[in-house]
PDB file as gemmi writes it, atoms N, CA and C in Angstrom:
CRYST1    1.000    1.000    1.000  90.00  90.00  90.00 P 1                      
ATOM      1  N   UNK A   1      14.041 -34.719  89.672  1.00  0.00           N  
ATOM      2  CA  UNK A   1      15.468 -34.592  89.444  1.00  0.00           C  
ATOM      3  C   UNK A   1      16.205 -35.370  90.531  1.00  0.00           C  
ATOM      4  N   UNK A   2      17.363 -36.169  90.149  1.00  0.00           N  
ATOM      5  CA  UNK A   2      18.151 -36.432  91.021  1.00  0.00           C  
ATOM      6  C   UNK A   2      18.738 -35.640  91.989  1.00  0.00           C  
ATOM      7  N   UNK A   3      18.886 -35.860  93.094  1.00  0.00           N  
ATOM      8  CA  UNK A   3      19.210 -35.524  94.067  1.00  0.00           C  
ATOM      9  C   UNK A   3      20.906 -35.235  94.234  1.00  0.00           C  
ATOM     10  N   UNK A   4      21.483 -36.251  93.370  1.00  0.00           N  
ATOM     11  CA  UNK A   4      23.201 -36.182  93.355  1.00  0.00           C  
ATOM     12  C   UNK A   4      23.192 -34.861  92.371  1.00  0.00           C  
ATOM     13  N   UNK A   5      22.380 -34.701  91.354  1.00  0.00           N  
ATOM     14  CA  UNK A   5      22.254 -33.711  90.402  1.00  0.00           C  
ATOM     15  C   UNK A   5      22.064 -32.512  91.101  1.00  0.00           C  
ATOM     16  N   UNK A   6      21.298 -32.347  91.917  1.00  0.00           N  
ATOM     17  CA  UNK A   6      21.340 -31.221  92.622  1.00  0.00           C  
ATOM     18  C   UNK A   6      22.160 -30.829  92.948  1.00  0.00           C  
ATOM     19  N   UNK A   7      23.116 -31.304  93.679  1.00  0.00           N  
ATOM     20  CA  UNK A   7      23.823 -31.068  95.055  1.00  0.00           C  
ATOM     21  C   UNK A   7      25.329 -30.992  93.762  1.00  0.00           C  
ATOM     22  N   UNK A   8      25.783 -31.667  92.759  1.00  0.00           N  
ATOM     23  CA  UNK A   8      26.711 -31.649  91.736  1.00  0.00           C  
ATOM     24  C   UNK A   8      27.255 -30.211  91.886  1.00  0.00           C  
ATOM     25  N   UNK A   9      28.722 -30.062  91.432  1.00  0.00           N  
ATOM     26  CA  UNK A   9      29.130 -28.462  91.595  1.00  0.00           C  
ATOM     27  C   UNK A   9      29.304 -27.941  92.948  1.00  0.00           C  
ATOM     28  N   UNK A  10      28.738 -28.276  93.943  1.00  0.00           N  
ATOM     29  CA  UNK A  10      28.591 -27.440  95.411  1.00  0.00           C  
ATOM     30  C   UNK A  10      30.117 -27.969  95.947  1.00  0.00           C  
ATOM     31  N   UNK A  11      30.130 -27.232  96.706  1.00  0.00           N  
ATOM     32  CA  UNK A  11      31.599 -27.361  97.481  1.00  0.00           C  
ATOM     33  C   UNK A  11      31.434 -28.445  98.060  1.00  0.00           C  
ATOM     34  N   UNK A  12      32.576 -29.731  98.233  1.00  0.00           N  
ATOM     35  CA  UNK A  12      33.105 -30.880  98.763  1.00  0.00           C  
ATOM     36  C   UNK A  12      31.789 -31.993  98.308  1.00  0.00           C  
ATOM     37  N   UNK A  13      30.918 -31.907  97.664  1.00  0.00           N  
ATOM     38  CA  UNK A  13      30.367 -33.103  96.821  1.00  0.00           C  
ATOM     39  C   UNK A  13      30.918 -34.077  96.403  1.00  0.00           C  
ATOM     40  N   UNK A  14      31.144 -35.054  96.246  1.00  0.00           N  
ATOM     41  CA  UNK A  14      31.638 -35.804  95.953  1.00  0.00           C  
ATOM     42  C   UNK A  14      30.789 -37.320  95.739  1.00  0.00           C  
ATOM     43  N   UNK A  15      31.175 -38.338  95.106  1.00  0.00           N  
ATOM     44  CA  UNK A  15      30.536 -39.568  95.284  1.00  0.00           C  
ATOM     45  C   UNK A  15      31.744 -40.611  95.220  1.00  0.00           C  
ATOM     46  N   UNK A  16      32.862 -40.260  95.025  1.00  0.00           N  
ATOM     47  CA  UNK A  16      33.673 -41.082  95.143  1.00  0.00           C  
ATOM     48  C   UNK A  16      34.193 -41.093  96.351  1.00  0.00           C  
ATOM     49  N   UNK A  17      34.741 -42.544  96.828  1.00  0.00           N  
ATOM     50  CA  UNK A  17      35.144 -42.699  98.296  1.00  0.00           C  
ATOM     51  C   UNK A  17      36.658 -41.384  99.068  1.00  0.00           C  
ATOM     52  N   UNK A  18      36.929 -41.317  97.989  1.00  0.00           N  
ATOM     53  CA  UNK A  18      38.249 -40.586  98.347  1.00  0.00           C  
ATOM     54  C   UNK A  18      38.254 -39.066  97.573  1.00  0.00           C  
ATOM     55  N   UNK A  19      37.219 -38.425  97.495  1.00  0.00           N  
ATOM     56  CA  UNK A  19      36.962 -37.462  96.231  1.00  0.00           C  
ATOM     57  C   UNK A  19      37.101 -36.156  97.575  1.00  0.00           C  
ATOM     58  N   UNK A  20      37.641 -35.093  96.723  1.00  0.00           N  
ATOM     59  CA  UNK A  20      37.338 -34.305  97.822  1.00  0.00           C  
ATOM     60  C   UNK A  20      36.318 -33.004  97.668  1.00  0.00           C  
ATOM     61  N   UNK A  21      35.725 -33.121  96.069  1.00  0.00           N  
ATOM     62  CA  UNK A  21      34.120 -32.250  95.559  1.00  0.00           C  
ATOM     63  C   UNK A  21      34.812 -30.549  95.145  1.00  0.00           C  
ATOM     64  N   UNK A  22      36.155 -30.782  94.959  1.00  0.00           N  
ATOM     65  CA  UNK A  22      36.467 -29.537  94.502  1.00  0.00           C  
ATOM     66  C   UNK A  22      37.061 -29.481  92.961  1.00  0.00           C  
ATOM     67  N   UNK A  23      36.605 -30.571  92.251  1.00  0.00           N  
ATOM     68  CA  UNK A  23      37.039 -30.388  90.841  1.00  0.00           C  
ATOM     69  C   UNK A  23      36.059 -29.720  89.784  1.00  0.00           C  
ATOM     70  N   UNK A  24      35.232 -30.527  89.986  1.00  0.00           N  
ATOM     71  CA  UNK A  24      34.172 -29.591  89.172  1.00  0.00           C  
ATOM     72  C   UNK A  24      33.735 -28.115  89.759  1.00  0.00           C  
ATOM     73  N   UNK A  25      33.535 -27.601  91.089  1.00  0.00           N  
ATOM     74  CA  UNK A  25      33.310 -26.459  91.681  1.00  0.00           C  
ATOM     75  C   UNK A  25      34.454 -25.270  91.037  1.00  0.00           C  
ATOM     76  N   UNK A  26      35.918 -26.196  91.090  1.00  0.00           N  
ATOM     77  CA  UNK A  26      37.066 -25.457  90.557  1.00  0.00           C  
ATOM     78  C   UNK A  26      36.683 -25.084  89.047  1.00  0.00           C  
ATOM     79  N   UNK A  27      36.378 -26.411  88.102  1.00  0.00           N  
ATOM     80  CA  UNK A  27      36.383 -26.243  86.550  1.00  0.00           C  
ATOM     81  C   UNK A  27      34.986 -24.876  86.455  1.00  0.00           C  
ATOM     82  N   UNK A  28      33.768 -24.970  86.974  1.00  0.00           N  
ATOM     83  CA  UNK A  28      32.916 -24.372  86.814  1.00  0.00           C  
ATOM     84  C   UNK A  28      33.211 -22.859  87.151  1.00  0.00           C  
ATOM     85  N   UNK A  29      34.184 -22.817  88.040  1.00  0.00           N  
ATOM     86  CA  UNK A  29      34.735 -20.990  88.451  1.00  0.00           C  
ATOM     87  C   UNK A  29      35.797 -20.456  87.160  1.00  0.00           C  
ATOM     88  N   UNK A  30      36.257 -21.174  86.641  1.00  0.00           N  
ATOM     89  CA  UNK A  30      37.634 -21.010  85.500  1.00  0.00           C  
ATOM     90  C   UNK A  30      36.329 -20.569  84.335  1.00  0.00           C  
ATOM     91  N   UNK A  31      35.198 -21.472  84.291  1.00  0.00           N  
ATOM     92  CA  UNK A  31      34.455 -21.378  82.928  1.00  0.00           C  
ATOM     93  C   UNK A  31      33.945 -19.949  83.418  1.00  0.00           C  
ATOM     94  N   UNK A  32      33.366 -19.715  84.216  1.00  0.00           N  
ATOM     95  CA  UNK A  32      32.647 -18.621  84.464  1.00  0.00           C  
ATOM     96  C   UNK A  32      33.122 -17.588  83.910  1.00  0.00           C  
ATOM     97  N   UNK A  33      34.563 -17.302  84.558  1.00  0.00           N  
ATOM     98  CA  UNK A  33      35.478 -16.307  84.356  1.00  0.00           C  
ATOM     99  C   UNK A  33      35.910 -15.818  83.373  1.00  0.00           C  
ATOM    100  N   UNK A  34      35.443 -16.940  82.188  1.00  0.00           N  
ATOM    101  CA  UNK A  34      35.838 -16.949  81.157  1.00  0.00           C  
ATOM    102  C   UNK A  34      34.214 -16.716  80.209  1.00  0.00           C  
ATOM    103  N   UNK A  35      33.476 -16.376  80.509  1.00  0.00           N  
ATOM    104  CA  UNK A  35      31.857 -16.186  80.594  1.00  0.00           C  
ATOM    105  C   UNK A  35      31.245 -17.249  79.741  1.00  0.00           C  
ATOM    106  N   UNK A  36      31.690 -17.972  80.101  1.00  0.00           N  
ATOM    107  CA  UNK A  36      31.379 -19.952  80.016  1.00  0.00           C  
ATOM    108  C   UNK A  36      30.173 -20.233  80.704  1.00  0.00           C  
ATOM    109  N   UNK A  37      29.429 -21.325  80.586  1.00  0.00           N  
ATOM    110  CA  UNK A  37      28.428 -22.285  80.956  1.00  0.00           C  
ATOM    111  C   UNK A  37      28.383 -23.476  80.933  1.00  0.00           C  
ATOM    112  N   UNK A  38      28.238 -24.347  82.296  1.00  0.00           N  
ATOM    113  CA  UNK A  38      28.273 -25.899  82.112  1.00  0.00           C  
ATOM    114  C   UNK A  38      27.138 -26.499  82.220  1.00  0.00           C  
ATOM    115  N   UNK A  39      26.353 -27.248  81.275  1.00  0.00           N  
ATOM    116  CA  UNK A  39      24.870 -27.968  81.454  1.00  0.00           C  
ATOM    117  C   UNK A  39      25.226 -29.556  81.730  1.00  0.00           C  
ATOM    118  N   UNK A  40      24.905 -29.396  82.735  1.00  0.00           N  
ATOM    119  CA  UNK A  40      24.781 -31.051  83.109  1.00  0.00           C  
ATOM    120  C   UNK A  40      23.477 -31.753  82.777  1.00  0.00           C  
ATOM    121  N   UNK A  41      23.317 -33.325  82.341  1.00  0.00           N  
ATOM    122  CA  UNK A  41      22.308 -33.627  81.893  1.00  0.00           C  
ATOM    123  C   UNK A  41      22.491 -35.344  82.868  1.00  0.00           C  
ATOM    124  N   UNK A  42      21.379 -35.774  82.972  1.00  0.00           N  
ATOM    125  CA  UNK A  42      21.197 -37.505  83.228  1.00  0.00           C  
ATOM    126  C   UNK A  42      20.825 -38.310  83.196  1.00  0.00           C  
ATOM    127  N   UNK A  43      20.998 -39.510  82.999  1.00  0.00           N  
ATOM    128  CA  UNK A  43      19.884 -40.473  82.265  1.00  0.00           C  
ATOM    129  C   UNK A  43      19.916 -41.862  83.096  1.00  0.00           C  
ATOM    130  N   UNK A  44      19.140 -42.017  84.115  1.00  0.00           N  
ATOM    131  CA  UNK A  44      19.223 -43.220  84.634  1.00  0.00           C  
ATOM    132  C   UNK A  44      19.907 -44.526  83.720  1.00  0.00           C  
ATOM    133  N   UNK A  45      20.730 -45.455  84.314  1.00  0.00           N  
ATOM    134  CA  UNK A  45      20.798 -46.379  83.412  1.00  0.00           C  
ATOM    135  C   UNK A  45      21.313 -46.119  81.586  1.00  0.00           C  
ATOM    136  N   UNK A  46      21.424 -44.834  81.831  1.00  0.00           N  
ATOM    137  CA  UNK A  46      22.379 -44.893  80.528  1.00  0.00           C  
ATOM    138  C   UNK A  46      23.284 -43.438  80.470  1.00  0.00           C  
ATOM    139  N   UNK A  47      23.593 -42.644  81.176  1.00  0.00           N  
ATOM    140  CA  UNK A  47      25.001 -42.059  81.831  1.00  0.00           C  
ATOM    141  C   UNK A  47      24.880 -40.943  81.894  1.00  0.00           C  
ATOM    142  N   UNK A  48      25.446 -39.641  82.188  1.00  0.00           N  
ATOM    143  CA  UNK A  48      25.532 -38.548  81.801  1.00  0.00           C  
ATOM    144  C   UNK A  48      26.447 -37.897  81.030  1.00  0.00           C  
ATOM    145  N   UNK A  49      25.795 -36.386  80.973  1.00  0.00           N  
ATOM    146  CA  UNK A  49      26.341 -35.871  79.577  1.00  0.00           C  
ATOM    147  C   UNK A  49      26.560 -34.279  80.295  1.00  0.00           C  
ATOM    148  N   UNK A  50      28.074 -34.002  80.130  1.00  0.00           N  
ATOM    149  CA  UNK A  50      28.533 -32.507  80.337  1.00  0.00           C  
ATOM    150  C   UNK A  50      29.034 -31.779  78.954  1.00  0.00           C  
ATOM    151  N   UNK A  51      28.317 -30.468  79.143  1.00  0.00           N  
ATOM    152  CA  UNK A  51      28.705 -29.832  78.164  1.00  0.00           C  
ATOM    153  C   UNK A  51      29.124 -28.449  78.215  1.00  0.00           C  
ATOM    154  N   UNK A  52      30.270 -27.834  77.733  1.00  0.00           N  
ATOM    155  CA  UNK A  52      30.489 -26.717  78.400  1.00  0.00           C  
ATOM    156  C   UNK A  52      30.571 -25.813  76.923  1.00  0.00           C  
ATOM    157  N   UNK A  53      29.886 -24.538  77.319  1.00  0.00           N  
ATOM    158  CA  UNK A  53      29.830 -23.844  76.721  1.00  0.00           C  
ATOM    159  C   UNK A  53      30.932 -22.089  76.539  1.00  0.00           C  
ATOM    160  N   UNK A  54      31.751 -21.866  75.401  1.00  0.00           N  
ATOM    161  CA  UNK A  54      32.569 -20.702  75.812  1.00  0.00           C  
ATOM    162  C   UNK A  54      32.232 -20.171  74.667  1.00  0.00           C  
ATOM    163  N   UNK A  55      32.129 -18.710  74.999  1.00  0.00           N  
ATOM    164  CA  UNK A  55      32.027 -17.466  73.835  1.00  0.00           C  
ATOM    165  C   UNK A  55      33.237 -17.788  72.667  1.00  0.00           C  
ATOM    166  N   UNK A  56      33.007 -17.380  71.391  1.00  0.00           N  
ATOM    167  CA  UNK A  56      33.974 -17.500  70.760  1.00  0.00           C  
ATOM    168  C   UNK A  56      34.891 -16.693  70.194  1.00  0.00           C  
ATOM    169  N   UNK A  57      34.207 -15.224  71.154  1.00  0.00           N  
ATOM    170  CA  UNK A  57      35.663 -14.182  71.049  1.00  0.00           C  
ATOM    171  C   UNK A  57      35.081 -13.086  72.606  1.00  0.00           C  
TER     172      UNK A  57                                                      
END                                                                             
């Protein structure tokens, strides 16, 4: 597994130069709360794929 994949979600992660790693940490606490699930997936050389999952009542 990738290593950026790992570490994805954790507080102040980031890979962008100016990022500050609290957007997805934020989106993933809202889903929770909401008894949501986010699967991250990756594919060298051809991109990744987020998918979020919410109950439907």
């Amino acid at each position: 597994m990738n290593i950026k994949l790992k570490k994805i979600g954790g507080t102040f992660f980031s890979t962008k130069e100016m990022g500050t790693g609290l957007g997805l940490l934020t989106s993933n606490c809202i889903i929770e709360k909401h008894n949501g699930t986010i699967q991250i997936t990756s594919e060298v050389n051809t991109g990744d794929e987020v998918t979020v999952f919410l109950p439907t009542s």
